[in-house]
VMD Tcl script that builds the backbone (N, CA, C; Angstrom):
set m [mol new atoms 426]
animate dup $m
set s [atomselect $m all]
$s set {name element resname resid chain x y z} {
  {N N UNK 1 A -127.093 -10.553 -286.652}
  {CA C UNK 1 A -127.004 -10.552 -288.098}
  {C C UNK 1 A -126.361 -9.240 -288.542}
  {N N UNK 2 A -125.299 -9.220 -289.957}
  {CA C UNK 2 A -125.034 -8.297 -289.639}
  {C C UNK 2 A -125.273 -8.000 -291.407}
  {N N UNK 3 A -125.446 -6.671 -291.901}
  {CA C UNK 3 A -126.440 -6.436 -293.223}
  {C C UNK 3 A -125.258 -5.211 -294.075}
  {N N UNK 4 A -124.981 -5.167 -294.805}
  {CA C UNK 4 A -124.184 -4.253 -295.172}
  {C C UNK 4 A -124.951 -3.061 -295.647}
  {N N UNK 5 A -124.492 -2.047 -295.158}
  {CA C UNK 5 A -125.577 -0.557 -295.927}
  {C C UNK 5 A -124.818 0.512 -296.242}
  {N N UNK 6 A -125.139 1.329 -297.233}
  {CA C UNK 6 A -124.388 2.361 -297.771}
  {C C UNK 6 A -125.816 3.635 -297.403}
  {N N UNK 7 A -125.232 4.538 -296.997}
  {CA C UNK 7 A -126.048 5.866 -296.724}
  {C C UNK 7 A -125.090 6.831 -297.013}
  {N N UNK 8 A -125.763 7.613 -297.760}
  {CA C UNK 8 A -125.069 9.037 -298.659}
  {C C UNK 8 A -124.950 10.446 -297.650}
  {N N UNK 9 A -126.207 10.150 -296.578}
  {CA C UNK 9 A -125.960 11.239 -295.463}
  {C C UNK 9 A -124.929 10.650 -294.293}
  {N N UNK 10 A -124.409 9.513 -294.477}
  {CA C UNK 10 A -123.630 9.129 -293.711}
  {C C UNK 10 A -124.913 8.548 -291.791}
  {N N UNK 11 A -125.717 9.249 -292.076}
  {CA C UNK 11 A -126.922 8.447 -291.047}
  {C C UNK 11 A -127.141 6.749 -291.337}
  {N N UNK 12 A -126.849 6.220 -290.588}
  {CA C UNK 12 A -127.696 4.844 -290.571}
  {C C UNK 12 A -128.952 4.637 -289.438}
  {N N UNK 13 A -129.986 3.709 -290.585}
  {CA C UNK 13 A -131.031 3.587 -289.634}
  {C C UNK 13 A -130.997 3.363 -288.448}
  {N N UNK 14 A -132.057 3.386 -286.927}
  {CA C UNK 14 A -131.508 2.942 -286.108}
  {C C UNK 14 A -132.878 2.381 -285.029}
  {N N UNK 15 A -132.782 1.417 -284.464}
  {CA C UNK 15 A -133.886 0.966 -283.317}
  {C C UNK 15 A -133.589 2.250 -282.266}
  {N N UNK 16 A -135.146 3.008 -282.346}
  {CA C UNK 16 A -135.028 3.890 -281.457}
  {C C UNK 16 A -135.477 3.034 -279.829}
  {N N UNK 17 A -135.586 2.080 -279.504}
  {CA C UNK 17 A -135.449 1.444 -278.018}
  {C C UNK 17 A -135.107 0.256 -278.238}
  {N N UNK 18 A -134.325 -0.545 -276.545}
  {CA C UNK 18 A -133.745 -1.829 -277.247}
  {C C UNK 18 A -134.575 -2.959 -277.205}
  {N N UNK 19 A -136.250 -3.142 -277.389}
  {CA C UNK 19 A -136.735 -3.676 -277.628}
  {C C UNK 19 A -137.575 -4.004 -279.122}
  {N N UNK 20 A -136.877 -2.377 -279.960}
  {CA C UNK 20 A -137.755 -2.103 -281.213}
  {C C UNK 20 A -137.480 -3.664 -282.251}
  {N N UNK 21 A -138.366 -3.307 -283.164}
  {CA C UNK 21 A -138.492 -4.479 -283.936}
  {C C UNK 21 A -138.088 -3.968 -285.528}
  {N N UNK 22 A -138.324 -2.266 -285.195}
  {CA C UNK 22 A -137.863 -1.936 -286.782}
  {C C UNK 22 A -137.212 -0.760 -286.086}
  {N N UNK 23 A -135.801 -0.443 -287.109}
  {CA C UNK 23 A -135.035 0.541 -287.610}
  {C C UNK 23 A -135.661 1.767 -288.027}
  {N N UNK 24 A -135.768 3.296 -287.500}
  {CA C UNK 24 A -136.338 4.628 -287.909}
  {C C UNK 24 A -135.515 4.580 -289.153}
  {N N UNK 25 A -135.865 5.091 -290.405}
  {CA C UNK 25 A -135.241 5.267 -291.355}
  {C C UNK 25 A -135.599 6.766 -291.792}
  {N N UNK 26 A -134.844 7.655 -292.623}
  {CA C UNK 26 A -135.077 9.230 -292.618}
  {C C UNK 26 A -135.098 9.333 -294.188}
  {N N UNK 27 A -135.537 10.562 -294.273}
  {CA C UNK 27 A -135.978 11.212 -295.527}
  {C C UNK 27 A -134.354 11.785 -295.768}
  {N N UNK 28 A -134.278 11.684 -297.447}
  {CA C UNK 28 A -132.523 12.292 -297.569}
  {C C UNK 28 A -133.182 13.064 -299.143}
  {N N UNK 29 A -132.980 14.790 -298.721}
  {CA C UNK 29 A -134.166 15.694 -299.209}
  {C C UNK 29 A -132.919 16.474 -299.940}
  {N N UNK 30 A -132.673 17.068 -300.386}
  {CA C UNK 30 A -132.230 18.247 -301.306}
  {C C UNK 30 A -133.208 19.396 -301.244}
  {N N UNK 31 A -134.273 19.541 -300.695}
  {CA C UNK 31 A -135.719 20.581 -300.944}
  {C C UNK 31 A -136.755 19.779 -300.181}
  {N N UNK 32 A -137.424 20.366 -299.056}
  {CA C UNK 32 A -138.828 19.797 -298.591}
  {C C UNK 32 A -140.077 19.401 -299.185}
  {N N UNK 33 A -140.241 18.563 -298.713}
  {CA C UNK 33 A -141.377 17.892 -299.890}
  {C C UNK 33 A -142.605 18.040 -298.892}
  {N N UNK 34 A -144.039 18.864 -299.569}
  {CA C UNK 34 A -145.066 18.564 -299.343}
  {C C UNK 34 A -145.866 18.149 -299.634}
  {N N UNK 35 A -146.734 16.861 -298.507}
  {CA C UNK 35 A -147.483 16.420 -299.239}
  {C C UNK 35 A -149.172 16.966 -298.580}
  {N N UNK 36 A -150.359 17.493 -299.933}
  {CA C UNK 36 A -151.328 17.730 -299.540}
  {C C UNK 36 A -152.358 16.316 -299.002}
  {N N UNK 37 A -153.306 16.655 -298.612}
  {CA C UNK 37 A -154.039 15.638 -298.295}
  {C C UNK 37 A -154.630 14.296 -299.443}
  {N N UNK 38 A -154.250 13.756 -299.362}
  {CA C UNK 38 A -154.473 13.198 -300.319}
  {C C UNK 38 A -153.381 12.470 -301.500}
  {N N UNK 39 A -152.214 13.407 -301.193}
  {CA C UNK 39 A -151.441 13.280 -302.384}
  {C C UNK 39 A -150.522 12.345 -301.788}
  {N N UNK 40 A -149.592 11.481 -302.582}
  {CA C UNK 40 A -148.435 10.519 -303.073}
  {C C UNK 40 A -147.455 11.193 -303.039}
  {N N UNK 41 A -145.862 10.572 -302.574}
  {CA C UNK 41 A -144.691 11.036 -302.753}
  {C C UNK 41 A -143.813 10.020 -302.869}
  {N N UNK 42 A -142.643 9.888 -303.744}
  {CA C UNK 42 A -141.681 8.840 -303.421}
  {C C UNK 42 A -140.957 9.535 -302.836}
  {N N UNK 43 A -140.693 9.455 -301.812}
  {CA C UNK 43 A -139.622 9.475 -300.859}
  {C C UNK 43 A -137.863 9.090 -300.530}
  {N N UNK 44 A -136.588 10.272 -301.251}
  {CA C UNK 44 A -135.716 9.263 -300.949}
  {C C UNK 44 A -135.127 8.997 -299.533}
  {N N UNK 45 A -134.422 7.917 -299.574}
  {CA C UNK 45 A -133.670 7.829 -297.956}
  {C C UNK 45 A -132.623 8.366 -297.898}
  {N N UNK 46 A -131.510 7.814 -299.316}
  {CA C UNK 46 A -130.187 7.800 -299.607}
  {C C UNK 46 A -129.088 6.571 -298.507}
  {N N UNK 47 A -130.500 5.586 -298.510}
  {CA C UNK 47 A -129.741 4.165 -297.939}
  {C C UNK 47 A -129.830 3.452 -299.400}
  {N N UNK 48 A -129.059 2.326 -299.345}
  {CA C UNK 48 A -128.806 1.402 -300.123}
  {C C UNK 48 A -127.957 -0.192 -299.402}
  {N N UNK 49 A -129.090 -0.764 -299.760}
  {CA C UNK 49 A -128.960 -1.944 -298.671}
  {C C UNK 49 A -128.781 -3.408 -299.507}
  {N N UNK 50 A -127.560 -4.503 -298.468}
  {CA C UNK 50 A -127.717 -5.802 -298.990}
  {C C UNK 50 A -128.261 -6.624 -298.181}
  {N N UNK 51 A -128.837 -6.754 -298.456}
  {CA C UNK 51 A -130.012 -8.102 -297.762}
  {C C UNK 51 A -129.979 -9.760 -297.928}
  {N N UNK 52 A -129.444 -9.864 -297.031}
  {CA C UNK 52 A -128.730 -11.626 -297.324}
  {C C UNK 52 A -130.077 -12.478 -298.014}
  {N N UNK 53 A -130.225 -13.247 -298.459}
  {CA C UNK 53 A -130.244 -14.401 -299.482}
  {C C UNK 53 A -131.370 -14.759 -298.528}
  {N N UNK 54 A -132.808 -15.223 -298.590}
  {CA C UNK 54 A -133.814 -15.749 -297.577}
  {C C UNK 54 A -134.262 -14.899 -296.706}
  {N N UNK 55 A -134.010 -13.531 -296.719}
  {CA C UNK 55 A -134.077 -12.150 -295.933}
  {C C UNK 55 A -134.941 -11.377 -296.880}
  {N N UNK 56 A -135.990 -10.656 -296.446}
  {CA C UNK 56 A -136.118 -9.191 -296.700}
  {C C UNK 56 A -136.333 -7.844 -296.110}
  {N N UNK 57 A -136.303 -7.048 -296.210}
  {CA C UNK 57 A -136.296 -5.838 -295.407}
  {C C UNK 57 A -137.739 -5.319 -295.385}
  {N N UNK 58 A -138.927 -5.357 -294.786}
  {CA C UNK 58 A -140.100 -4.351 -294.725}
  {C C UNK 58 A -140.085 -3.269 -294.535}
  {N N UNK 59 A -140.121 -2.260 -295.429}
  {CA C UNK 59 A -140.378 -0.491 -295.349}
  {C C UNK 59 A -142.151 -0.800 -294.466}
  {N N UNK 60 A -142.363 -0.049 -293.231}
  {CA C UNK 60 A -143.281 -0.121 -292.394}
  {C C UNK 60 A -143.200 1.672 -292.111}
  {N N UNK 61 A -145.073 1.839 -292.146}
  {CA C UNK 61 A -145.245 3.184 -291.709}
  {C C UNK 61 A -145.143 3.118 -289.965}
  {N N UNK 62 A -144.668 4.583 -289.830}
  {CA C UNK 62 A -144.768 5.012 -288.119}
  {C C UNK 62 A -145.503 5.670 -287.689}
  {N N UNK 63 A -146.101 4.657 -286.609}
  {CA C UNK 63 A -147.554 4.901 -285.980}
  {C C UNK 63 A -147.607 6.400 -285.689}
  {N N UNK 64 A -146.721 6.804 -284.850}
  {CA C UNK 64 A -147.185 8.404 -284.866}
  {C C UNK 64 A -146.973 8.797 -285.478}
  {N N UNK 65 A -146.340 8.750 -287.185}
  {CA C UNK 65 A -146.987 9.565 -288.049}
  {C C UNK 65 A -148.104 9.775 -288.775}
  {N N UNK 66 A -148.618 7.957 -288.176}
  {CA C UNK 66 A -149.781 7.727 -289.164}
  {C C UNK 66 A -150.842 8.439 -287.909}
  {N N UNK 67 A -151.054 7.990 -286.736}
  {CA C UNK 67 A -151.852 8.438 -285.797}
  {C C UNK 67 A -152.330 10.203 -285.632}
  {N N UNK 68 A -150.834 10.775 -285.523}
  {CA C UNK 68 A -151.191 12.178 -285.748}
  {C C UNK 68 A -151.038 12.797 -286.982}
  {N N UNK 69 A -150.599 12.583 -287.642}
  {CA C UNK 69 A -150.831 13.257 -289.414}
  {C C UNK 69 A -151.235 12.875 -290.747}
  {N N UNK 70 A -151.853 11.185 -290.207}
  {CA C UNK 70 A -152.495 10.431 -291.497}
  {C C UNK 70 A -151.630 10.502 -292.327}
  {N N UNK 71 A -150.176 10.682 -292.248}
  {CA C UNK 71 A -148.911 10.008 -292.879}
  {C C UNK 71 A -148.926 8.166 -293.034}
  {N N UNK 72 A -148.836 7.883 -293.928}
  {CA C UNK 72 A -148.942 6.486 -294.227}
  {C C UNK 72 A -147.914 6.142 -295.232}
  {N N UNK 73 A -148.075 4.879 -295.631}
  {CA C UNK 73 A -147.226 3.895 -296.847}
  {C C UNK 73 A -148.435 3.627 -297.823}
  {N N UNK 74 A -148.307 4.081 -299.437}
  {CA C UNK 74 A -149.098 3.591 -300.030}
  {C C UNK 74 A -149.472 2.041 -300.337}
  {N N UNK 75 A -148.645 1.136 -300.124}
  {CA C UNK 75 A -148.576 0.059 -300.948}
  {C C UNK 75 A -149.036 -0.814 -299.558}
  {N N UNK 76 A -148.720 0.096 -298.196}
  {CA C UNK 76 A -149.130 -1.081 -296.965}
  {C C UNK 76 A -147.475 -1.230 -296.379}
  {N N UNK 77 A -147.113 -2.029 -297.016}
  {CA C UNK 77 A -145.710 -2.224 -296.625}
  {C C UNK 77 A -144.874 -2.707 -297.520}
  {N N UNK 78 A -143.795 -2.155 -297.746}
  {CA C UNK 78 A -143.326 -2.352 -299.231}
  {C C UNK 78 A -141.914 -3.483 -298.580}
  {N N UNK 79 A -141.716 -3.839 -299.730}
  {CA C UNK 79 A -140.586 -5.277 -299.226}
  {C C UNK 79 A -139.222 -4.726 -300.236}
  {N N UNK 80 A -138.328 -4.479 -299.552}
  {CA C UNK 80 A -136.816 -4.723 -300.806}
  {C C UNK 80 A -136.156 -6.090 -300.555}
  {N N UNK 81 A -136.332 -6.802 -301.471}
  {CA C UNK 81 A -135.701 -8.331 -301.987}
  {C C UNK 81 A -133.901 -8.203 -301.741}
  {N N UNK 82 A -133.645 -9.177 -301.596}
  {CA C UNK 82 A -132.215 -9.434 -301.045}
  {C C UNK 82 A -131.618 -9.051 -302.516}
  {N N UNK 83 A -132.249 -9.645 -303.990}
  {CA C UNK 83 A -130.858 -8.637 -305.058}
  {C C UNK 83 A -131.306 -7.638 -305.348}
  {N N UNK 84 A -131.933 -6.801 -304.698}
  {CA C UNK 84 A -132.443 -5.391 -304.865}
  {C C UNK 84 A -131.123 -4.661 -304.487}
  {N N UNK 85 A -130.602 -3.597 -305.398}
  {CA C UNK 85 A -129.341 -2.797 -305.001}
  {C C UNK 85 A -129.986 -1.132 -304.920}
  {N N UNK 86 A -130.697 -1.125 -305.618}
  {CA C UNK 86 A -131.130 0.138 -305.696}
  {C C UNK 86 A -131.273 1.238 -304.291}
  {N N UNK 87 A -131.610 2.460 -304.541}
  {CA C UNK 87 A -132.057 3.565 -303.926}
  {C C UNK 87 A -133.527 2.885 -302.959}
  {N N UNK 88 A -133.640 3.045 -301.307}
  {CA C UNK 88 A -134.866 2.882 -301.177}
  {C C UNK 88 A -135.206 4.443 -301.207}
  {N N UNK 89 A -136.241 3.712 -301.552}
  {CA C UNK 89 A -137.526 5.173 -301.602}
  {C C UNK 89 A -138.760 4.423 -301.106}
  {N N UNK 90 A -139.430 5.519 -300.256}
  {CA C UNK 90 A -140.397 5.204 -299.554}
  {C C UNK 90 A -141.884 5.987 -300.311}
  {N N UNK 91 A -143.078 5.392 -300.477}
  {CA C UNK 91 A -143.773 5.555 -301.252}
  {C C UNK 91 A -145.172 6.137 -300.253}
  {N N UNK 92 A -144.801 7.038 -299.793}
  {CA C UNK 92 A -145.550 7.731 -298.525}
  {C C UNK 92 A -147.054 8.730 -299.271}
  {N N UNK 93 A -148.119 8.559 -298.450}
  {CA C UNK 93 A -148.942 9.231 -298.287}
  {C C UNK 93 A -149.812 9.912 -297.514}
  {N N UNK 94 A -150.259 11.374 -298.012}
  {CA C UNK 94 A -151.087 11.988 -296.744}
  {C C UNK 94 A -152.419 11.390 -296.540}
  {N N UNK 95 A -152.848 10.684 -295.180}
  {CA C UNK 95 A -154.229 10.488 -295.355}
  {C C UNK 95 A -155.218 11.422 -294.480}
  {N N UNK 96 A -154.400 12.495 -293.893}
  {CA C UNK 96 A -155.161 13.353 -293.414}
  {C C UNK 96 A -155.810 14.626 -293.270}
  {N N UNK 97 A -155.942 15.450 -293.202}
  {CA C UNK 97 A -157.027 16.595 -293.563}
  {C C UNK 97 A -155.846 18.237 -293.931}
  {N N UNK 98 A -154.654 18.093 -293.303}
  {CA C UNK 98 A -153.532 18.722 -293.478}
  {C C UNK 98 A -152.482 18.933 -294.344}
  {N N UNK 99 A -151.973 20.151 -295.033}
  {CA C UNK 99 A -150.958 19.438 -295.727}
  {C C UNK 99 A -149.740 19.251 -294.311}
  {N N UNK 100 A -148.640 17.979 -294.768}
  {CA C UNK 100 A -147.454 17.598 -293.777}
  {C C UNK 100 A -146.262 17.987 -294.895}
  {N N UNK 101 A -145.398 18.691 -294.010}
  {CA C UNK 101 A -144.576 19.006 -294.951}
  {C C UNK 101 A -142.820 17.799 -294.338}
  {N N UNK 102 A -142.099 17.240 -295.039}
  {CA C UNK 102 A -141.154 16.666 -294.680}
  {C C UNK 102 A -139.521 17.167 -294.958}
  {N N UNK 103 A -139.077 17.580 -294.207}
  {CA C UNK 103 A -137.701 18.105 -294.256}
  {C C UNK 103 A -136.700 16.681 -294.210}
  {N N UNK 104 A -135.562 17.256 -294.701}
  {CA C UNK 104 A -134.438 16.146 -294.359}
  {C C UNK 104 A -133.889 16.149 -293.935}
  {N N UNK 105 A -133.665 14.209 -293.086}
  {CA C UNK 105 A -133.583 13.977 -291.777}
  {C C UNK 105 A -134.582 13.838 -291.088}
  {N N UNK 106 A -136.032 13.795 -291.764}
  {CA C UNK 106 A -136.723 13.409 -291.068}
  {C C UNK 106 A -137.546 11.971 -290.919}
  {N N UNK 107 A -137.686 11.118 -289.128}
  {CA C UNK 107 A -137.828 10.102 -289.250}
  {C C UNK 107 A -139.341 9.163 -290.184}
  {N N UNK 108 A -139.451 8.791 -291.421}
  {CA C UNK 108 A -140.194 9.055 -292.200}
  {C C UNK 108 A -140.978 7.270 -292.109}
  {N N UNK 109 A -140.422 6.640 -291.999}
  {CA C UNK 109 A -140.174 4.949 -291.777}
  {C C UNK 109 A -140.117 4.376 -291.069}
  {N N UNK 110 A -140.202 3.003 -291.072}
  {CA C UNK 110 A -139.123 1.940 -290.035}
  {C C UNK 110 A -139.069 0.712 -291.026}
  {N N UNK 111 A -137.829 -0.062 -290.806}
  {CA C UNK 111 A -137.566 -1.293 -291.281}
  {C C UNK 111 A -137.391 -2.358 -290.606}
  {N N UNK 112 A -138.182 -3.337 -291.081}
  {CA C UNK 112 A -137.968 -4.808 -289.982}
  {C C UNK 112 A -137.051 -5.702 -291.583}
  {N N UNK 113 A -136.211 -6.300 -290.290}
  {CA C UNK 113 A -135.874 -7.430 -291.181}
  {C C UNK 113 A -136.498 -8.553 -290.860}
  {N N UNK 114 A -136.735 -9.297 -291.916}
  {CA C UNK 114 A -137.882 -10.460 -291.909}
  {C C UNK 114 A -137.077 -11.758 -292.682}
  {N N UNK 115 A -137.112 -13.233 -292.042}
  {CA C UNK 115 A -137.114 -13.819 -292.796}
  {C C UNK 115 A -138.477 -14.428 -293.426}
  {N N UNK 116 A -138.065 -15.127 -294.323}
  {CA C UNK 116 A -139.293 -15.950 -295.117}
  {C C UNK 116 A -138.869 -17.363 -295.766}
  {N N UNK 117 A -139.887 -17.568 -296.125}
  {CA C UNK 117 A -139.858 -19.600 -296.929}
  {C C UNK 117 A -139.861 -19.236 -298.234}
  {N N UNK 118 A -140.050 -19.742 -298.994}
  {CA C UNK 118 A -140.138 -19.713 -300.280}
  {C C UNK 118 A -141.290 -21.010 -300.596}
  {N N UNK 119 A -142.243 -20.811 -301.415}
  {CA C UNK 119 A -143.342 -21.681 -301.393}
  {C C UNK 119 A -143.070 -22.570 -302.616}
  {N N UNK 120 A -143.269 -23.521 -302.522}
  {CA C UNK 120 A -143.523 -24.632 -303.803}
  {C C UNK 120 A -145.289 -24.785 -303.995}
  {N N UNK 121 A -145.692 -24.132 -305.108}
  {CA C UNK 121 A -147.065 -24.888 -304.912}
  {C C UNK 121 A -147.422 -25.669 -306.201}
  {N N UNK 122 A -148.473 -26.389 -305.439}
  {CA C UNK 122 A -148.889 -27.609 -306.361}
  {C C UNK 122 A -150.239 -27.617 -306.399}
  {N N UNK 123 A -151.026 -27.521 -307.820}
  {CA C UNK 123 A -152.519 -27.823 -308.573}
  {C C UNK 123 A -152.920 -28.592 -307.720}
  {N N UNK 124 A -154.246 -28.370 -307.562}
  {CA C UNK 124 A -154.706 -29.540 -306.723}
  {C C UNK 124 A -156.446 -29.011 -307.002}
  {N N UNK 125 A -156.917 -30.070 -307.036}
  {CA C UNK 125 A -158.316 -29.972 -307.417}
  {C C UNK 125 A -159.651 -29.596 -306.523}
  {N N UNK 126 A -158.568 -29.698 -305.330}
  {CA C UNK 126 A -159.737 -29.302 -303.809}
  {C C UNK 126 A -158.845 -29.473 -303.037}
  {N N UNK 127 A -159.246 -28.755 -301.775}
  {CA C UNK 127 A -158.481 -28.691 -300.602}
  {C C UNK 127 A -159.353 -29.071 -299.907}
  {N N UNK 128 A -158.537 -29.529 -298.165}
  {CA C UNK 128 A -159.402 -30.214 -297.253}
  {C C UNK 128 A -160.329 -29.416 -296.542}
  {N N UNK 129 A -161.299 -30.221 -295.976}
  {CA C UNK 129 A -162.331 -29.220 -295.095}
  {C C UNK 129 A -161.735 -28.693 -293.673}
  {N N UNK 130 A -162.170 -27.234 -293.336}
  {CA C UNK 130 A -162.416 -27.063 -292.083}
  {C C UNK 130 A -163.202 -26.735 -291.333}
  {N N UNK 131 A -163.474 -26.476 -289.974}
  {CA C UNK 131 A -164.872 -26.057 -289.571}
  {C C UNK 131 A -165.041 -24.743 -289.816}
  {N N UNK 132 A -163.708 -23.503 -290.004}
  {CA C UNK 132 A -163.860 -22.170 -290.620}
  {C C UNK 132 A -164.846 -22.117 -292.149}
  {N N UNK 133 A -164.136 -23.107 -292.875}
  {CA C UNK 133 A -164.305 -23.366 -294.557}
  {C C UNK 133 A -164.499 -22.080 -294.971}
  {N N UNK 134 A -165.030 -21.471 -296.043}
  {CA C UNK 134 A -165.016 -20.562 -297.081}
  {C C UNK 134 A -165.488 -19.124 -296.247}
  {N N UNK 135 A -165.651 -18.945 -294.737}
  {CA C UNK 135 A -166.250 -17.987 -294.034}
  {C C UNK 135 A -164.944 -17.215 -294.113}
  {N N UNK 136 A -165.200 -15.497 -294.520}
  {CA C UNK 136 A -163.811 -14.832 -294.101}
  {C C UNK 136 A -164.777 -13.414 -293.904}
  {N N UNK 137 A -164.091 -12.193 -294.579}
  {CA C UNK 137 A -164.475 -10.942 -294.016}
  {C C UNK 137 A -165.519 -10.668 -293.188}
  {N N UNK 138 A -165.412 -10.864 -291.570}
  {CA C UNK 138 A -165.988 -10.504 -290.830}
  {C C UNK 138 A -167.260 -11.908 -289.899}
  {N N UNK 139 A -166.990 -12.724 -290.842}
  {CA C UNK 139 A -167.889 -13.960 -290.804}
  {C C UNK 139 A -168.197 -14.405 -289.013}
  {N N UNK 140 A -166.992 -14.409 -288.135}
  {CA C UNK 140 A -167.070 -14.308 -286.879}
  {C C UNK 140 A -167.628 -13.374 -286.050}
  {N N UNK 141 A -167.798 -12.069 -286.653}
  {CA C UNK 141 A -168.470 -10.857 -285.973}
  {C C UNK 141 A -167.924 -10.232 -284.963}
  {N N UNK 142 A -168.254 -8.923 -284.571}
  {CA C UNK 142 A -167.342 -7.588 -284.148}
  {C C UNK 142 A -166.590 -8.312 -282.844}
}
mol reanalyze $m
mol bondsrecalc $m
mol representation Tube
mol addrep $m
């Protein structure tokens, strides 16, 4: 598949092994951004991406940033929609006891491309039984 992208540092994302599933994507900084424990940042990349039609792109946090610096994604995993033209920005947070400071160029992300369905749904007054039925958070046990 092939995705058209514009990057202002002239970097494009990239599968750091040839089995990866998401693209490292980098911080594109003018000034280092720190974030304290606790705190929120939007993050730019200075990518700008087209995303074919039934496609979207997942902004996904990286495990070793989340593992060793409680660097995370606020939202979980954020999605840019195929007519999305805009700036990504990554909506990063500290969840750990440190402040992390981020320079630019640094690998901050990853992106999977994903397809998806599009749902039709329809009212319906009950749904069918299963032997799970209405059991969820944790209902099966550790």
């Amino acid at each position: 598949m092939k995705i058209r992208i514009k990057s202002e540092s002239g970097i494009l994302p990239s599968y750091e092994s040839a089995e990866a599933a998401g693209m490292d994507i980098r911080a594109y900084l003018k000034e280092d951004i720190t974030l304290a424990p606790g705190e929120r940042a939007l993050v730019p990349t200075g990518l700008y991406i087209e995303v074919p039609s039934g496609y979207e792109a997942q902004i996904r946090a990286r495990s070793g940033l989340a593992i060793r610096n409680g660097i995370g994604l606020v939202n979980g995993i954020g999605t840019i929609d195929a007519d999305y033209r805009g700036e990504i920005k990554v909506a990063l947070i500290n969840w750990g006891d440190e402040p992390f400071t981020i320079h630019d160029g640094d690998r901050i992300a990853q992106m999977v491309i994903a397809s998806y369905e599009k749902a039709e749904l329809i009212q319906a007054e009950e749904l069918s039984e299963t032997e799970r039925g209405e059991g969820g958070f944790g209902h099966t046990g550790v």
